[in-house]
C-alpha positions in Angstrom: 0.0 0.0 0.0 1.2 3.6 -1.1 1.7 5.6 2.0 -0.2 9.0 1.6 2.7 11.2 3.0 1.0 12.0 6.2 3.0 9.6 8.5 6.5 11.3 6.6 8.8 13.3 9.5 7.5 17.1 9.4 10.7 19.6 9.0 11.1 21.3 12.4 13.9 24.1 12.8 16.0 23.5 15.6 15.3 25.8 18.5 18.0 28.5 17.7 17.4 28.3 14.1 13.8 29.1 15.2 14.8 32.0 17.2 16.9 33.1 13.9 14.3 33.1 11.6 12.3 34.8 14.3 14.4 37.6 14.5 15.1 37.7 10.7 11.3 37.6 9.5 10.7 40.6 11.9 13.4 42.6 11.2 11.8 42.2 7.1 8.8 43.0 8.5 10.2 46.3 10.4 11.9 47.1 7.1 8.8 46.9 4.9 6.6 49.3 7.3 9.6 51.8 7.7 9.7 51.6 3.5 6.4 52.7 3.3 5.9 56.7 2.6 3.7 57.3 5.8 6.9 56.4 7.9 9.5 59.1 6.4 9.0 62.4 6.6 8.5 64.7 3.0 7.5 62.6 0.0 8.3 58.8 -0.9 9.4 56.6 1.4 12.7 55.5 3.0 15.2 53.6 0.6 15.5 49.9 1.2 18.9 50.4 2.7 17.7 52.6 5.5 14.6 50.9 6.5 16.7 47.7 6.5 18.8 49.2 8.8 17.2 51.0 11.0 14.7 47.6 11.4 17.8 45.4 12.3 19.4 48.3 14.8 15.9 48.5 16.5 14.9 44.3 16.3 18.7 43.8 17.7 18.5 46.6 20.0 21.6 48.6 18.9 20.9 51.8 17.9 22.9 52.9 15.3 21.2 55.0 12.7 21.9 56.2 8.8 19.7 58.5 9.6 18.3 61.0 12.2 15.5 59.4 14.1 14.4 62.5 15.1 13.5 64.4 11.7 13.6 61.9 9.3 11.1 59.4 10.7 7.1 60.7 11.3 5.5 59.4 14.3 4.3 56.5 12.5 8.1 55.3 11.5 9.3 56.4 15.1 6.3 54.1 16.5 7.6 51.3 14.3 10.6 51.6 15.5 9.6 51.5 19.2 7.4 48.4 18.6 10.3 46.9 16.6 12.7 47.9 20.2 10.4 46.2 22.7 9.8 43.1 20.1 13.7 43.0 20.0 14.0 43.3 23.8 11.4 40.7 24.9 13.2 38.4 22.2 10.7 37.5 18.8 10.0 33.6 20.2 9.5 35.1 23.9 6.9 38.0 22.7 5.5 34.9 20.4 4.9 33.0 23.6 3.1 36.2 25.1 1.2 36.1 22.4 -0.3 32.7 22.1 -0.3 32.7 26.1 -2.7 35.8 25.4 -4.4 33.5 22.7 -5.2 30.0 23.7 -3.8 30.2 27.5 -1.2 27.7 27.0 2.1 26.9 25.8 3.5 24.1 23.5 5.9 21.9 24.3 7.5 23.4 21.0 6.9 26.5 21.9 8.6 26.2 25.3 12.0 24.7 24.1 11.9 27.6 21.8 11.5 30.0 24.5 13.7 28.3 26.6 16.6 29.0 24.1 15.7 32.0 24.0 15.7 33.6 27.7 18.3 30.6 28.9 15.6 28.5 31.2 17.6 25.7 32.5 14.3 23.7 32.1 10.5 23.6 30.8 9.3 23.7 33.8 9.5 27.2 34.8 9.4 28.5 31.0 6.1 29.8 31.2 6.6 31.5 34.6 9.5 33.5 33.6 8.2 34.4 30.2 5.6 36.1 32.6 8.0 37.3 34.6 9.9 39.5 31.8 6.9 40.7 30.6 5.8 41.8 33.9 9.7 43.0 35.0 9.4 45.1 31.7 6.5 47.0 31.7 6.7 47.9 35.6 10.4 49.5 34.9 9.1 50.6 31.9 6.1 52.2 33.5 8.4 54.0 36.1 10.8 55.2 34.0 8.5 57.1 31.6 6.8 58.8 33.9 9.5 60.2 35.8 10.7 61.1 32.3 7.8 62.4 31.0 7.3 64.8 34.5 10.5 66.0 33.9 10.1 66.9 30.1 6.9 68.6 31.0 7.8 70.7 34.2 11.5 71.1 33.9 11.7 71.7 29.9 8.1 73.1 29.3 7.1 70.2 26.8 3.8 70.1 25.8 1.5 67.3 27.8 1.4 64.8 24.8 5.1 65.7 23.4 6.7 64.7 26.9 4.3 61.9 27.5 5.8 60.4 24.2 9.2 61.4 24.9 9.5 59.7 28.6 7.5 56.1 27.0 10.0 56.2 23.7 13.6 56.5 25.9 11.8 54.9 28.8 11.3 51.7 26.3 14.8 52.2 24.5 16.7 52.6 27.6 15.7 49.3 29.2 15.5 47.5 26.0 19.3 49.0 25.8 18.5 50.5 22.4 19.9 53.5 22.4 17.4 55.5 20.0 16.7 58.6 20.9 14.4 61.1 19.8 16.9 64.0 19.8 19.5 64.8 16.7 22.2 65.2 18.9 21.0 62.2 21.4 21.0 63.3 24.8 23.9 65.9 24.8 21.4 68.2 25.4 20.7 66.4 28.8 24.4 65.9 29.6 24.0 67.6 33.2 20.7 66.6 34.0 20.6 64.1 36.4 16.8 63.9 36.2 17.0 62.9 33.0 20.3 60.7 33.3 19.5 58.9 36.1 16.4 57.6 34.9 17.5 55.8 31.9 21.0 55.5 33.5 18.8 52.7 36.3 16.9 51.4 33.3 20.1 50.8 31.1 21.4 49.1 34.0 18.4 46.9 34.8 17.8 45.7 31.4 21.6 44.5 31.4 21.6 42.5 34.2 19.6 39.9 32.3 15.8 38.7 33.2 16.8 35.9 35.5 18.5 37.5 37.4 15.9 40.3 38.0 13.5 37.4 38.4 15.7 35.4 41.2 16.6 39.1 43.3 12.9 39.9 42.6 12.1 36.7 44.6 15.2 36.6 47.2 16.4 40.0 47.3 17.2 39.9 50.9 18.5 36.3 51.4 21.9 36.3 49.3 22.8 32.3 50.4 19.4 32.0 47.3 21.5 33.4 44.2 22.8 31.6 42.1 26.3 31.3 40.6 24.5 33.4 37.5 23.0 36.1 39.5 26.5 36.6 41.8 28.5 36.8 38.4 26.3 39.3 36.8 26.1 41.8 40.0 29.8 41.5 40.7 30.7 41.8 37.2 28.3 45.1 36.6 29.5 47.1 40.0 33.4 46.1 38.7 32.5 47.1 35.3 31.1 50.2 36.0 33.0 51.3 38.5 36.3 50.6 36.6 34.5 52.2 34.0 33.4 55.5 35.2 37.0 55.9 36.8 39.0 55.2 33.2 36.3 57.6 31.5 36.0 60.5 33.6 39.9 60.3 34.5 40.8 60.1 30.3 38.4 63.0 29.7 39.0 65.4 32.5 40.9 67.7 30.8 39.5 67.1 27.3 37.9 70.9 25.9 35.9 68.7 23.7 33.9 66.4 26.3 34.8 66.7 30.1 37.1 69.8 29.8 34.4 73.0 30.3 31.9 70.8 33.2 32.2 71.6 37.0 33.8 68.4 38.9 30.2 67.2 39.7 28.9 67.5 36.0 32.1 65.6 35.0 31.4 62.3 37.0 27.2 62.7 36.0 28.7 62.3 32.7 31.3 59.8 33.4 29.1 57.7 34.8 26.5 57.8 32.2 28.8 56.9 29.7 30.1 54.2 31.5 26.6 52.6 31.4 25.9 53.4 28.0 29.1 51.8 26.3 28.0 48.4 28.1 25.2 47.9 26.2 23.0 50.7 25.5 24.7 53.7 23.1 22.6 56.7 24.3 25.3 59.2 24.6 25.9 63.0 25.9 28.8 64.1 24.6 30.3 63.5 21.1 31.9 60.4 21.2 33.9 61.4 17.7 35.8 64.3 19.8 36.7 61.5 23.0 40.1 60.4 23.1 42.1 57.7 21.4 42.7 55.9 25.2 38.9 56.3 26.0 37.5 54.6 22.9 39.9 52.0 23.6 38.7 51.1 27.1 35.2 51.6 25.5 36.2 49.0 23.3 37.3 46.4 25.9 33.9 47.5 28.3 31.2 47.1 24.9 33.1 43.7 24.1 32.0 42.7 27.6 28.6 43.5 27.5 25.7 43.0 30.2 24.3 40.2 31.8 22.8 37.1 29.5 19.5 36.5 28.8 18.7 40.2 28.8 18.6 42.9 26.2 22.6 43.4 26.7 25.3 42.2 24.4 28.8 41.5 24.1 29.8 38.2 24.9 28.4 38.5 28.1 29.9 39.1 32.3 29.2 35.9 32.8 31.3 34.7 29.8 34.2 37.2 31.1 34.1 36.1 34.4 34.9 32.5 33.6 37.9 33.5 31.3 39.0 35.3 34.6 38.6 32.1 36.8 40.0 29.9 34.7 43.1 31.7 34.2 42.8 32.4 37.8 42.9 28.9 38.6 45.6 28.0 35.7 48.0 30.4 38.0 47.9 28.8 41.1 47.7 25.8 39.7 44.5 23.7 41.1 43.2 21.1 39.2 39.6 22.5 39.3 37.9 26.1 38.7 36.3 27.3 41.6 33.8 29.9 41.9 32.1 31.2 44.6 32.4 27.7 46.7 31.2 26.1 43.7 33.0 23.8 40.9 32.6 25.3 37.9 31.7 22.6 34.7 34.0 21.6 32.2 31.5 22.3 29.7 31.4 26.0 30.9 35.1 26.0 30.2 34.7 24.6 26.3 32.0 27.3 25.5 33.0 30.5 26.8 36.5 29.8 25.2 34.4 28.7 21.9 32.7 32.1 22.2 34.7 34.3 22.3 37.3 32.8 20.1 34.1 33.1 17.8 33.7 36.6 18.7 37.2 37.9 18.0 37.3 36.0 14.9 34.2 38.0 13.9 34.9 41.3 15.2 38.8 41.7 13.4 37.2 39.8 10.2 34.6 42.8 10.0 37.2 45.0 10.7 39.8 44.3 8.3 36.9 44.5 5.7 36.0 47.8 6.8 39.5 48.9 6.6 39.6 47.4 2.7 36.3 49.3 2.0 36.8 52.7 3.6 40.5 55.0 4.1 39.1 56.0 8.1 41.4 55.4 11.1 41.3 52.0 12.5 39.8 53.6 15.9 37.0 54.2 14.4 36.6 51.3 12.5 37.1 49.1 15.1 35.0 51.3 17.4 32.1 50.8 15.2 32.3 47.1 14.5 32.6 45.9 18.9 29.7 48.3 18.9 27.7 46.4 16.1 28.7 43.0 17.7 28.1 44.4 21.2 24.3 45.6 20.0 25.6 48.7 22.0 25.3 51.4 19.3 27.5 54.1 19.9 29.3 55.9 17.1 32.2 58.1 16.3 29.7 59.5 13.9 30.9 57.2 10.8 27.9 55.1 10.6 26.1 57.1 7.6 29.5 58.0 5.8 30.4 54.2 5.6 29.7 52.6 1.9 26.8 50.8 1.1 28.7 47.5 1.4 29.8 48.7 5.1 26.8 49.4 6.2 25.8 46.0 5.2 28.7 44.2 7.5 27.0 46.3 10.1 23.7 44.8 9.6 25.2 41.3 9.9 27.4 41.8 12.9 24.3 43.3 15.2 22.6 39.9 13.6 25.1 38.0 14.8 25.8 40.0 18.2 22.1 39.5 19.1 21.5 36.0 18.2 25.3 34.8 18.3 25.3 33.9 22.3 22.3 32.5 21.9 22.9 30.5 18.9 26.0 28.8 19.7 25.2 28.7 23.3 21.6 26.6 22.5 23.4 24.7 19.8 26.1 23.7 22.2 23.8 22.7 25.2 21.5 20.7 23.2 24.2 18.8 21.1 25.7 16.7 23.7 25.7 13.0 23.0 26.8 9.8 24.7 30.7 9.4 24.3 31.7 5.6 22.4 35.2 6.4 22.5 38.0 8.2 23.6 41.5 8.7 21.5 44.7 8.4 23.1 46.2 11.3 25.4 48.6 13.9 23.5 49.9 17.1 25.1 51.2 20.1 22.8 53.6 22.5 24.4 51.2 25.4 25.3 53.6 29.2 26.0 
């Protein structure tokens, strides 16, 4: 008997090559609405270039731009954007899961190892639960956020009621997505000493980067410690090192600098310091002009956007946590103990294999894209290199080069905030879900390492 083809194996994308298409089907999607002549401001639309752009900047929550946000979108295209920022932030396959939640009240067993990949659940079990819980997390931040924005828009700049309401909920949503849009020409330079303004998005930036499950478990143990988790202790140590270190290399490089620092008051200096210390982890919102910072800052800025935020968040980089176990493992390789310990805890072997495969994978990425920038354009390698860790990093701060780089540029730029956003979770899914029983074992060899 002829089989009918309905008992034949159905194609089914493995979870991260879900969460892939995911993200590239709405970034298309972004790019068609921002293409269409209601979203641009004067006559015809935006050219397929920038709408592609700007869709992948907002989906991987980056924030670079080819254009100014601020005059050349309407409030249609600037809405787009923000729905295409929060889309990006929840993650396409967690806002799915929202979504059918909303719909039918349940999730799929599918639908949970997607989401799973996504956010980092250690198991199904507790998928659904913290798919609520980011949802929840975000809008209450959010919420916050924007309205102490949006007071101080309307009483300290004399906005009118419906122009700051719609400038605290924009930055409120980009700055704890870690975005980076802004709905200014000149970002928020015009804000550089307000600490009203700063602050806000300053804590929001901050909270998005620590990554949801760690808001989650603090959420739910804030005041018993001996609860965290190896995760959670990482990602808080890592962010108060990181931005402390940072704020001290930044303000301390600038101090003197007519261009940035030079002209503030001592207090104005280490507002600004600060805020730039939080932006470059992540989020690219910036209040002074990154193209006039030193040589030695953008450096450092480098090294702190490589980093990134906290996994399973709306950060980038390759992640404190990933850091961190470089440090402990070289750490231990020092002293010489047979095992890596952190925190009273043995760290996995496993760990060791992917956080050395990923960020061997990142470097390889980040100097490929750079040489090519360097073969396409005749700017500094500062720059260059700037712009591409802050592409990979989804972090989105510029030198200003972004909308003088070739077509062809532009288009390496696309693909590394792809790969930035979904790279960690790509290669990190992919290697979790591919182990397998090993048959066999080849003999022992050591190469002369040093």
């Amino acid at each position: 008997m002829m089989g009918t083809g309905l008992d034949r194996p159905k194609f089914r994308l493995h979870p991260a090559q879900a969460v892939a298409a995911g993200f590239a089907l709405t970034i298309l999607i972004g790019a068609g609405l921002l293409s269409l002549p209601i979203a641009k401001v004067g006559l015809g639309g935006a050219s397929f270039a920038e709408a592609i752009f700007t869709a992948t900047s907002a989906v991987c929550v980056t924030g670079l731009t080819v254009v100014d946000t601020a005059t050349f979108w309407t409030p249609f295209g600037q809405v787009v954007i923000l729905l295409l920022i929060q889309i990006g932030g929840f993650g396409v396959m967690t806002f799915a899961s929202v979504i059918g939640l909303a719909v039918v009240r349940r999730m799929s067993l599918r639908t949970r190892v997607t989401a799973a990949s996504e956010v980092k659940s250690v198991g199904l079990e507790d998928v659904k639960g913290l798919v609520l819980g980011v949802v929840s997390i975000s809008l209450v931040v959010e919420v916050v956020v924007a309205v102490l924005l949006s007071l101080r828009f309307l009483f300290g700049y004399g906005e009118p009621f419906g122009r700051a309401i719609w400038l605290g909920v924009f930055h409120s949503v980009s700055s704890f997505n870690n975005a980076g849009f802004a709905l200014f020409s000149d970002n928020l330079m015009g804000y550089a000493v307000d600490p009203f303004i700063c602050l806000p998005i300053a804590a929001a930036v901050i909270l998005g980067g620590l990554g949801f499950p760690v808001i989650v478990q603090l959420r739910k143990y804030l005041g018993s410690p001996r609860q965290w988790t190896m995760n959670t202790r990482l990602v808080l140590a890592g962010t108060v090192t990181l931005l402390v270190a940072g704020t001290v290399y930044i303000t301390a490089v600038e101090w003197t600098n007519p261009a940035t620092l030079g002209p503030l008051d001592w207090p104005a200096k280490i507002l600004v310091g600060f805020f730039q210390s939080v932006q470059t982890r992540t989020a690219g919102f910036n209040s002074i002009d990154v193209g006039e910072m030193d040589s030695a800052s953008l450096l450092g800025m480098d090294v702190l956007m490589f980093i990134g935020g906290g996994p399973a968040g709306t950060a980038g980089g390759i992640k404190i946590t990933t850091f961190a176990v470089l440090y402990f493992i070289l750490v231990a390789e020092i002293r010489g103990d047979g095992v890596v310990n952190v925190f009273g805890k043995r760290l996995s072997r496993a760990v060791h294999r992917q956080a050395i495969t990923l960020v061997l994978l990142a470097v390889f990425v980040v100097t490929a894209s750079t040489a090519a920038l360097m073969l396409l354009t005749d700017i500094g390698l500062d720059a260059l290199l700037f712009e591409a860790i802050s592409a990979f990093g989804t972090v989105g701060m510029s030198t200003g080069i972004t909308a003088d780089l070739p077509q062809a540029g532009q288009v390496i730029l696309i693909l590394l905030m792809f790969i930035g956003r979904l790279g960690p979770i790509t290669f990190a899914s992919a290697l979790a879900l591919r182990e397998r029983p090993t048959r066999f074992e080849f003999p022992k060899e050591r190469p002369i390492i040093g």
